[in-house]
N, C-alpha and C positions, 0 to 999 in steps of 0.2 A: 308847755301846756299840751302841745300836740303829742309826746312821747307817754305824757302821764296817760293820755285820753285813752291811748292803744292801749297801754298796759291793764287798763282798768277791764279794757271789753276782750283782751286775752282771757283774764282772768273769769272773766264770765261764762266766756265758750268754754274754757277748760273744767269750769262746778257744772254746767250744763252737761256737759258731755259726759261728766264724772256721775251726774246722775242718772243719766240714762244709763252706760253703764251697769249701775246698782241695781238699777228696776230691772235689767235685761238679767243679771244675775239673779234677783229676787224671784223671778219668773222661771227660769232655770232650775233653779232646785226648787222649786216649789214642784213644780214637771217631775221632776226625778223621785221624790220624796211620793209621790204621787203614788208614779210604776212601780216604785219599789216597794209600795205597802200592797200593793197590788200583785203582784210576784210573790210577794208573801205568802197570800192570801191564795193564792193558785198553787202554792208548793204545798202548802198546809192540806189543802182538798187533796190535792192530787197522793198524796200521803197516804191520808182520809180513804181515800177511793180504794188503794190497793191492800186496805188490812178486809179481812174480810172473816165473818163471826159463824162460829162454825157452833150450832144449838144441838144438833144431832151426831149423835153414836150408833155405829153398830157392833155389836162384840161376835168374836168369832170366839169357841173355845177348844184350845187345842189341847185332847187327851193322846195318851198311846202314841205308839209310835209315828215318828214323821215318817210319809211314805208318800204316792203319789195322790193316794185321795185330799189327803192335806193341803198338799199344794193345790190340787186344783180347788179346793173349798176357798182358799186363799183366795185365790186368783178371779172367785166369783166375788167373794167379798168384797174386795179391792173394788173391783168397778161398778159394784151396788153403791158404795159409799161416795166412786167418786162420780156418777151420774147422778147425784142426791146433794151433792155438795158436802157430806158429811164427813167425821171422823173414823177409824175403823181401830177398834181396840182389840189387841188379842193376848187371849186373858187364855197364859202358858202354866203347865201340867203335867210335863214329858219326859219321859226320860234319854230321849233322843231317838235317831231315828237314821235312815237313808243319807250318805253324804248329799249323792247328784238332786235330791230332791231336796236337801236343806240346803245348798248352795242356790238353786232355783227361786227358793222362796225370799231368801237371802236379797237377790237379785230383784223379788219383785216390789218389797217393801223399799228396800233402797232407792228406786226409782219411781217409788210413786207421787201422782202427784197431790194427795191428801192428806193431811197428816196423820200417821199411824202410831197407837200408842202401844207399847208391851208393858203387859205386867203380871211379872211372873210368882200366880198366885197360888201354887204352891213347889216343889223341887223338880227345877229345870235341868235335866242335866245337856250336853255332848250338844247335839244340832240342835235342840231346845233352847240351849244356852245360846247359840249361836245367830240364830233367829230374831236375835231380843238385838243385838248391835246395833242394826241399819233405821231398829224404830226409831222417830223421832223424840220421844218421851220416854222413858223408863222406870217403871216403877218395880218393887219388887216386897212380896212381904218378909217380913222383919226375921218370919221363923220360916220362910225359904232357902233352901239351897240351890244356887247356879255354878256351873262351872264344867271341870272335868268335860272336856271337849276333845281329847286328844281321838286323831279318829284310829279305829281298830278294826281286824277284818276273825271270821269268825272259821275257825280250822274245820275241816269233816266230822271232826268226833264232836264240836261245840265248845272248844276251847277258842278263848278269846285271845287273839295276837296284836297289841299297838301296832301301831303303823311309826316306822322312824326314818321310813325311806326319806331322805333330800328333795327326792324328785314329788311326793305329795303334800311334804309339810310344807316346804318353803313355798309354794304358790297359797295355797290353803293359810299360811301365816300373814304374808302380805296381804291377800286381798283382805283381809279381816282386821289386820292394824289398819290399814288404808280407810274403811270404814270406819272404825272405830276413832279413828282420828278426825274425821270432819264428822262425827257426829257428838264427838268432843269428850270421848271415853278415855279410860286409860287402859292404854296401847300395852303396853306390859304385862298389866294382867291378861287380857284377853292373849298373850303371849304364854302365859303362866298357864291358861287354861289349856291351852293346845299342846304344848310342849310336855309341859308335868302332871297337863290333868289336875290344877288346882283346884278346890271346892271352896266356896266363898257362905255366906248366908247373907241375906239381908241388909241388914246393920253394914255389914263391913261391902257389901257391894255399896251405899251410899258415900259412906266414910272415906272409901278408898275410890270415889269418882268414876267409879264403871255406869251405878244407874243414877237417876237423876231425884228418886225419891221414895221412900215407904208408902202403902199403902197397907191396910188390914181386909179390907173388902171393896167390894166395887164402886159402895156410895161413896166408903174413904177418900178411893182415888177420882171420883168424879167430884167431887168439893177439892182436891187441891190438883185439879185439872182447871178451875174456874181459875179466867181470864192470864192465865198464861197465853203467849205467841211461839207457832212454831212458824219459820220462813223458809218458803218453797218456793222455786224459780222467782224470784222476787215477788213473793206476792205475802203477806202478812196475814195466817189464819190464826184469829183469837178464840180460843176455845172458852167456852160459853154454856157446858153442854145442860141441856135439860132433858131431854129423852134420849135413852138408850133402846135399839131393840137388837135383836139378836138378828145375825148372817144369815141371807135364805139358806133355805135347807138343801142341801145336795145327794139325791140316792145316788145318783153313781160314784161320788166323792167316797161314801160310806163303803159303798159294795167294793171299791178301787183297795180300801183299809181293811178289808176284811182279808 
């Protein structure tokens, strides 16, 4: 009697114990289940926080040759748009231009911190072409022509001489695949344009994955600019735009072009 007695009240402490146990468990993920909808909910904002909606454009319009007034008209634009939080479009027309000053501009959109769209709205040729790479978005009309980038220097009498020297192309090739590659173009052409001087239109700059889309005019490309993202230093700007205004104006940018 005395063996059965123990056995009985073993058995007791061990369901007791088995239910606390349970409840210590039940309480436990209930905790956990808890923070973790809650960490959700933090990663979600936190997501949330870092896109950011970009309602306003400014357009810059690039005619005539690239040369240093260009650039510096750039260079105002750029930080109009990015003290405004804005977009900055440049809405290309050229037939190229200065290398050192199309490598500089090259330079400044590549590193901007706003998102910059090209669209080359009517035939871009040589550092025009060249220009359009590093934007973040690319549009081009359908009956434009891009391309033909190969650089050339200009003899005494006005004859025109390509450049095939090693020592210009191949830095000049690189740094331009290099772009074109993390802004997710195709390398080859942009290979094609420097090398051979290839000429492309429209149509076949989408087709063939150098721009990212057609447009016919401005409103065109501002309706399929709506709620695209481009990402900049980790930050998420969703274009949104509803006004456009044009780049302050620059006299000495003009009189530098003249």
């Amino acid at each position: 009697m005395s063996y059965l007695s123990i056995s009985n009240k073993s058995i007791l402490f061990i369901l007791a114990t088995a239910l606390i146990i349970f409840s210590m468990l039940s309480i436990y993920h209930m905790f956990i289940m808890t923070h973790l909808e809650a960490l959700n909910t933090y990663s979600y904002n936190l997501q949330q926080s870092k896109e950011i909606i970009i309602t306003k454009a400014y357009i810059l319009y690039i005619r005539g040759t690239i040369d240093q007034g260009i650039k510096n008209h750039v260079d105002i634009a750029l930080r109009r748009a990015s003290e405004e939080n804005a977009a900055l479009i440049l809405d290309v027309n050229s037939p190229g231009g200065f290398l050192g000053d199309t490598l500089d501009i090259t330079d400044m959109i590549f590193r901007s911190d706003i998102p910059v769209i090209g669209f080359a709205s009517g035939d871009s040729f040589s550092g025009a072409t060249l220009i359009l790479i590093p934007t973040n978005i690319l549009a081009v009309a359908p009956y434009a022509h891009i391309g033909d980038a190969q650089p050339v220097t200009i003899g005494p009498t006005g004859q025109i001489q390509p450049i095939t020297e090693p020592k210009i192309i191949n830095p000049l090739l690189k740094k331009y695949e290099d772009i074109a590659s993390e802004r997710g173009r195709n390398t080859s052409l942009v290979k094609a344009f420097i090398i051979n001087a290839t000429v492309i239109n429209g149509v076949e700059a989408v087709e063939y994955h150098f721009a990212d889309l057609n447009a016919v005019s401005l409103n065109d490309l501002i309706n399929k600019l709506y709620d695209k993202r481009v990402s900049i230093g980790g930050r998420i700007y969703v274009l949104r735009i509803s006004s456009v205004e044009k780049a302050p104006e620059c006299f000495t940018c003009t009189v530098l072009s003249l």
